[in-house]
C-alpha positions, 0 to 999 in steps of 0.5 A: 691822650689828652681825655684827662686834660677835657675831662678836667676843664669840661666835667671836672674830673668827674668821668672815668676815661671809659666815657671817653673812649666810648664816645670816641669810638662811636665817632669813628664807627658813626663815620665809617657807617655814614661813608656807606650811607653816602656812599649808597645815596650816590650811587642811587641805591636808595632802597639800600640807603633807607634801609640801612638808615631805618636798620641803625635807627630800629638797632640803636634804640634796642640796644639802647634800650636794652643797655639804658632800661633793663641793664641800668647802665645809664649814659655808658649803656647809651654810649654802649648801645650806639657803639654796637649799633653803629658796627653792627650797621657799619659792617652790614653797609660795606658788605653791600658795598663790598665791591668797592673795597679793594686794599690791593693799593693804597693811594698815597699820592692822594693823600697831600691833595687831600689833606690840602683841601680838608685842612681848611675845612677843619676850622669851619665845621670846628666853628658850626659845631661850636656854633650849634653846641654852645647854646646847650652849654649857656643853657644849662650853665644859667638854668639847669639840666631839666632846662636843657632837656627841655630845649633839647627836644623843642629843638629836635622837633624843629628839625622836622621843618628841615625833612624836605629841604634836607630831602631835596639836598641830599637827592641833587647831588648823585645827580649833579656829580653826573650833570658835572661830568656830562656836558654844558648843557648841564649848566643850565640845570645848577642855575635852575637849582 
């Protein structure tokens, strides 16, 4: 709904609305197969939980590449090869998980406790993500395109300094959610953590 009014502060009119809606039904499907990825992590199905990774990551490149290289599509076919991707493995993760759908009952008592609780949290990933995507933005306005490639790789090979702390993190908590539930003991191990 309100594509035309980004598009024209942002990008100046320049993209058609295909842009925006590609873009945004990734972000959903990129949600809906992120849920199963976590959803395996916590429920300790770590072999299904690399392979789904390994199976988006193998599926988007192809279908990338295929779109980008050999179709000449350009940024519609990135966007077009992370849409398909993302389904594809969003439909492969909840088959795996299938036993936890049940659309029997819907839980609407739940929803005004959970909106209480994730409005606040709104503002704060609103802040990260605009913390972590301005210096893209000031790069590119004073130095240019080729500029921001550049900084835009450096930065993805920096994340690799991430890989264990990002392991180690995503590994504790199906643990402390059961070390939650368990008993006082259990404390002791936070505090260590």
């Amino acid at each position: 709904i309100i594509s035309p009014q980004i598009n024209h502060i942002l990008f100046e009119g320049e993209l058609s609305f295909l842009y925006f809606a590609l873009a945004i039904a990734n972000s959903l499907f990129i949600q809906v197969m992120q849920q199963s990825f976590e959803l395996m992590r916590l429920t300790y199905k770590s072999i299904e939980y690399l392979k789904i990774n390994i199976l988006n990551s193998l599926l988007s490149g192809i279908l990338i590449i295929a779109f980008v290289v050999l179709l000449k599509q350009s940024i519609i076919g990135y966007l077009m090869g992370l849409l398909i991707a993302s389904l594809l493995v969003s439909f492969y993760g909840w088959s795996k998980l299938r036993y936890l759908l049940n659309f029997k009952k819907f839980h609407w008592d739940l929803w005004p406790v959970l909106l209480k609780f994730s409005l606040p949290l709104f503002g704060t990933y609103l802040l990260q993500y605009l913390i972590q995507s301005n210096d893209r933005w000031f790069i590119n306005f004073y130095h240019g395109k080729e500029e921001l490639g550049i900084f835009a790789i450096g930065a993805k090979l920096a994340l690799v300094s991430s890989l264990f702390t990002t392991t180690f993190a995503k590994t504790w908590w199906p643990f402390a959610l059961d070390a939650l539930n368990n008993n006082l003991k259990n404390k002791i191990i936070f505090r260590k953590v």
